[in-house]
N, C-alpha and C positions, 0 to 999 in steps of 0.2 A: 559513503564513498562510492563512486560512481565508477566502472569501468571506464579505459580510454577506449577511442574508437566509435565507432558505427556496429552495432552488434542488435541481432534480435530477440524479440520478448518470447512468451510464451506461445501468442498467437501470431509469429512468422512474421511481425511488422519491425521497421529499421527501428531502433530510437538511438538516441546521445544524450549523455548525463543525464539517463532517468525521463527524457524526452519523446515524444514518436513525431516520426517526421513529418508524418501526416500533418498532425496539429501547426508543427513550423510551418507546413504550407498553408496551411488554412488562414494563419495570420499573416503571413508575410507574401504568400503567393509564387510561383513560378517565371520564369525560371531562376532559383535558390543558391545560390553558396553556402554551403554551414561548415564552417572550420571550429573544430574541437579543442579547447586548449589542453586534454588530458592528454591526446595524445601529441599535441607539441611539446607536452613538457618530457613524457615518457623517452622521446626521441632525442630532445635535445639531451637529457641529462645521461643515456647511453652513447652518442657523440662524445659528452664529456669525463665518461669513463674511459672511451677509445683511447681518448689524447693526454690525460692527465702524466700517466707516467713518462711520458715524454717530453713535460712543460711545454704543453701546448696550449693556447691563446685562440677559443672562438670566434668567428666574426663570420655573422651569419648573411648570406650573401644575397640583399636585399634585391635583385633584379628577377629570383625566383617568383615573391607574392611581396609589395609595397606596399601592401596596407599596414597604417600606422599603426594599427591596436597590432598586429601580430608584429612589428618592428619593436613596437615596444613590450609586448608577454617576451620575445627571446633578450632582447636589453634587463630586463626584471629578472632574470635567471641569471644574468651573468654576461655576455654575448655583446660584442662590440659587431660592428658591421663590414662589409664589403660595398663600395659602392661606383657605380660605372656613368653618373653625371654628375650636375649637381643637383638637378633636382631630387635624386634620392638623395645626396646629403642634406638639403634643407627641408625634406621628409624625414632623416632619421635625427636630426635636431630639433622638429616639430616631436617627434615622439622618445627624446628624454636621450637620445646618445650623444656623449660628448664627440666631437671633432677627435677629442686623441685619443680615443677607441675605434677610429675609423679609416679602413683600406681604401686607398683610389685605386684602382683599377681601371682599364678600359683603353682604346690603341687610338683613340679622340679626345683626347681632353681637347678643347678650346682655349685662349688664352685667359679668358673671363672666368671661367671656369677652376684655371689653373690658381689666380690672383685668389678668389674668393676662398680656396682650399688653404692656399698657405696663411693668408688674414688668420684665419680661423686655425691654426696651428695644428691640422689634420696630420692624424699619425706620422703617414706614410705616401709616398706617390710608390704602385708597381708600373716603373714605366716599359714601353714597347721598343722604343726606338730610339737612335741616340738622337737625332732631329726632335722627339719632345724632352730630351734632356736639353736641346741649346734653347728650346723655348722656357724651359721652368726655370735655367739657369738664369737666364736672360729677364725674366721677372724677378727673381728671386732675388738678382744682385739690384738690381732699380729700387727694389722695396724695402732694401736690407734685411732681408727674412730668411734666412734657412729653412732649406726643403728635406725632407728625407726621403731618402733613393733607395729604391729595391728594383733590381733590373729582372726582368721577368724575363727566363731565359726560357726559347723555344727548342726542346732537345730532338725535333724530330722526330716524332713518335706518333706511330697512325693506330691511338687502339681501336678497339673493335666496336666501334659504337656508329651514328648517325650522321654521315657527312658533312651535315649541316653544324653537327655540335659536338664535331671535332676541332680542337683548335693548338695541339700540339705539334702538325708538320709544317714544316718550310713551305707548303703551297698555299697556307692561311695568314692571314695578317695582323697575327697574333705572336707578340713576343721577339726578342732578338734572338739572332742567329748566335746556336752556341759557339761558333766558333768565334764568334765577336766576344763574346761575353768578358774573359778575363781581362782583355785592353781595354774596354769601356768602362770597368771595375777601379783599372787603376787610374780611368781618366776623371771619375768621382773624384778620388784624393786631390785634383791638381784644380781642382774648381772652388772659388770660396762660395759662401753658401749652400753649397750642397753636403748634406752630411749622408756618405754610404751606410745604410740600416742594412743590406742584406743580397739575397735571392729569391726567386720564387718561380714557381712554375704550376702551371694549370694547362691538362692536355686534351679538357673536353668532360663530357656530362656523359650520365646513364654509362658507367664501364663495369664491366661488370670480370671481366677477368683484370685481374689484380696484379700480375706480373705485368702490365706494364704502367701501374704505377710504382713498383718496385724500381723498375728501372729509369723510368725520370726522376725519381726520388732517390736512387746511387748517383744518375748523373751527376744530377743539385750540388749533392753533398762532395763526390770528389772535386768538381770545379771550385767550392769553397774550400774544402779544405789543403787544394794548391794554392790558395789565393792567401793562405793562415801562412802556409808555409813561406811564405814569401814578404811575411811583415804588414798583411791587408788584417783588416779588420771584419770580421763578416758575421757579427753579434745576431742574427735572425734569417730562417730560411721559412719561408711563405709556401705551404703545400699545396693552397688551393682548395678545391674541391672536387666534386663528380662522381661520387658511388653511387652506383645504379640502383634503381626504385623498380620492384618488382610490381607493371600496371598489372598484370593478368592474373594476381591473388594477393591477399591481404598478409604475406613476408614480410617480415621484415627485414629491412638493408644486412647487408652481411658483417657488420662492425666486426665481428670476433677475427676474420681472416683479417681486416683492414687493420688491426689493431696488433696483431703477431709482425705484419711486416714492418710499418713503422716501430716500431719495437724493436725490429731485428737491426734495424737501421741504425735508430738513433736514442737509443737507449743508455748509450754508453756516449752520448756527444754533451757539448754544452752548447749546442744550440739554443735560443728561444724559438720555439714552430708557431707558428700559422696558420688556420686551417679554415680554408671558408665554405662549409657546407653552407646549402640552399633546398634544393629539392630531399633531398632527405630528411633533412626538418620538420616538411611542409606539407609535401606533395599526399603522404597518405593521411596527412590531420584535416585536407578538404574532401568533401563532393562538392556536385551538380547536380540539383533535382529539377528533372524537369519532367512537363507532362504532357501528355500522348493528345492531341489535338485532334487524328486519325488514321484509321490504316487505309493505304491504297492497293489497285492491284493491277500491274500493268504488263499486260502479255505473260500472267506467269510468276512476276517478280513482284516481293510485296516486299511496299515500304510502309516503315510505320513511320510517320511526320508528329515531331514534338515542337515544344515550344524554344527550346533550347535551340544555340545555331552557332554558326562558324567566327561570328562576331564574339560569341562569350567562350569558346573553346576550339582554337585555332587548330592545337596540334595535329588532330585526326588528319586534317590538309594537308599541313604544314609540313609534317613529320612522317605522315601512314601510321602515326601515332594510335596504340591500344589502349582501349580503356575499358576494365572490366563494367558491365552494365548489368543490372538487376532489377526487380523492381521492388519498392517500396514496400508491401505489403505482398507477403511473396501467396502464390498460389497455385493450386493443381491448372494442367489442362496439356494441350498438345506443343509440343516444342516446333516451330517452323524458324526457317532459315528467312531472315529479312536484313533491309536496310533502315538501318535509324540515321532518319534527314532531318535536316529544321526547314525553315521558311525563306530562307535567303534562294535569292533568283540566280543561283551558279549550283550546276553541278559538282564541285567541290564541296557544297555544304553538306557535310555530315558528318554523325557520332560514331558509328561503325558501320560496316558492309561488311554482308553475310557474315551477320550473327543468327545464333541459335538463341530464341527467346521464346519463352510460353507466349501463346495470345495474347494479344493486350485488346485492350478498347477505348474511348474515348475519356478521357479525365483520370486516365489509371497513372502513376507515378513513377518514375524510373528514375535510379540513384545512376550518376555516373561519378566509380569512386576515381579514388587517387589524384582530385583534380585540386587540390591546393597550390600546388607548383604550375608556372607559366601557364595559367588559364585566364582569372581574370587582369591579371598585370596584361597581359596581351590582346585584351579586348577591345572592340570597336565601336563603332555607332552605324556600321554599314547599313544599307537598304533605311536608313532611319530608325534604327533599331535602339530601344534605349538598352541601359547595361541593366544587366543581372541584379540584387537585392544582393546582400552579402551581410553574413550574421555571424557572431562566434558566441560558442557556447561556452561559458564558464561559471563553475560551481554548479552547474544544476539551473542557471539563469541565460534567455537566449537576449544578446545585443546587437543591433542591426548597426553595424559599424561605419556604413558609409551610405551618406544620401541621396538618392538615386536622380536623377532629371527626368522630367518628365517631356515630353515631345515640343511642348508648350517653349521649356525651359531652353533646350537644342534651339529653339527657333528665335528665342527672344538675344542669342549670344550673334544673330547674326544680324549684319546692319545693310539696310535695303536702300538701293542705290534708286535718286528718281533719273529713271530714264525719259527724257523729252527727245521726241520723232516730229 
């Protein structure tokens, strides 16, 4: 039996299920992905402690990491999906989840998009707006299909998280306005082929104080439970997701507070819940290995240049995103203050500024953890850059799950026009 995790041996080197990373590098090479399935499962199945006394319903929210093997190890557990096109529904149907284990979400559907959902008798639509309620309804009576409707209600609520990955106030375009909410509710009933499943709300990623999920989560339930009072039907409330991921040490998510509030909530309801984790799942069962190419020193400031870059790990950019960094094979020497950059021609390309790291040198190894979540889902091909190599370990065996292109391949998708002058 293997440890979950990334943990070290005797002599100070990373390994996974009884692995050293080193070795994964050696065969597979840099820059690496190795997502762990011990500790996907370790995580999911504490998630599914959180929620159980609650009757709550997984559905793990595929826009975090899309690769098919880890879409399908959380479907193997149990775990229906959240998804925000369609090509992750016809990613999580390639990888074994039925349509009526699966959330629509997203404030875009397309028309095309909307058809091939309802074909496919997909759970649920969480719609945004009533404008995609006259498009779904509008297909939906053409096709004679019923849709099911959960209206994502926007309660307002600015927590305390990343501007960017907030999406619970009125100045994002995310979700209806609560004050709309109970007349669009009862405008479900007056529509044929729409059949009203519910509510739902989601207020944003990484939150780490939990009062204000308490309180979109009182919101939710008072607005339903005036809706009950009133002769509505409102069999399902959709909580979303968003517990925060501790990047800057190997915490675990706080499930035990998250599990007292809902609890206190709805403990005593007969709702059906909902609950779409993603980065909590994920994000700490990835790294990033990547390796030191060399150190620079310019007027003072030393950078250490890897292989790894802004095309395979956006967030640092994107976000001023943390990620704790270590290196592989840990060892003595002096700690100096650097920047770890990759190779991309934009000063935005890098893994951290000013950090504290022992010396490195040319071919030495650096883990950047916690990167399972929105790292390679969000990758590029920038500067010509091919993508990362991406492996999961499980039982003790490593699998390279997805097949990388080689520069050749990028060049051969693209079709050369003859120019005559």
């Amino acid at each position: 039996m293997f440890p979950s995790g990334f943990y070290r041996d005797e002599n100070d080197e990373l390994n996974v299920q009884g692995i050293k990373i080193s070795d994964l590098t050696n065969r597979f090479g840099t820059p690496l992905f190795i997502y762990d399935t011990g500790l996907m499962k370790e995580r999911y199945e504490e998630f599914l402690d959180t929620v159980k006394n609650v009757n709550g319903n997984i559905h793990y929210a595929v826009k975090a990491n899309d690769s098919l093997n880890i879409i399908k190890f959380f479907g193997k557990l149990g775990s229906g999906a959240d998804i925000v096109s369609i090509g992750e529904f016809e990613k999580c149907v390639a990888a074994g989840i039925s349509p009526n284990k699966m959330i629509f979400s997203g404030v875009g559907k397309n028309k095309d998009e909307i058809e091939i959902a309802l074909r496919n008798n997909i759970l649920q639509f969480n719609i945004e707006s009533e404008e995609e309620l006259n498009d779904i309804y509008n297909i939906a009576s053409k096709l004679k299909l019923t849709a099911n409707i959960c209206l994502r209600v926007n309660p307002d609520i600015a927590p305390d998280t990343h501007k960017k990955i907030s999406t619970g106030e009125k100045e994002t375009k995310f979700g209806i306005d609560i004050d709309d909410v109970a007349r669009l509710y009862k405008r479900l009933y007056e529509l044929d082929y729409i059949n009203p499943v519910g509510l739902g709300v989601h207020i944003g990623s990484q939150i780490f104080d939990f009062s204000f999920f308490e309180k979109a989560y009182l919101d939710l339930k008072n607005i339903a439970d005036d809706l009950k009072k009133n002769g509505y039907k409102v069999p399902t409330l959709d909580l979303g997701g968003g517990i925060g991921i501790n990047y800057n040490s190997n915490k675990k998510p706080n499930f035990i507070t998250y599990k007292k509030i809902i609890s206190d909530i709805f403990l005593k309801s007969d709702y059906q819940l909902s609950f779409e984790p993603g980065r909590s799942l994920i994000a700490e069962a990835g790294v990033l290995i990547t390796k030191v190419i060399r150190n620079k020193k310019n007027k003072g400031k030393n950078f250490v240049i890897v292989d790894a870059a802004m095309n395979n790990l956006i967030r640092p950019t994107l976000y001023d995103a943390y990620h704790k960094i270590e290196l592989v094979k840990d060892k003595i020497g002096e700690e100096i203050v650097v920047d770890i950059v990759g190779p991309i021609c934009e000063t935005g390309d890098f893994i951290a500024l000013n950090r504290k790291l022992i010396e490195v040198k040319s071919d030495d190894l650096l883990t950047i953890r916690t990167a399972g979540a929105y790292a390679s889902v969000m990758k590029s091909n920038y500067n010509s850059r091919v993508d990362a190599v991406e492996i999961l370990i499980h039982d003790g065996k490593s699998y390279k799950i997805k097949q990388t292109d080689t520069i050749q391949n990028t060049i051969l998708k693209e079709k050369m026009v003859d120019f005559n002058f």
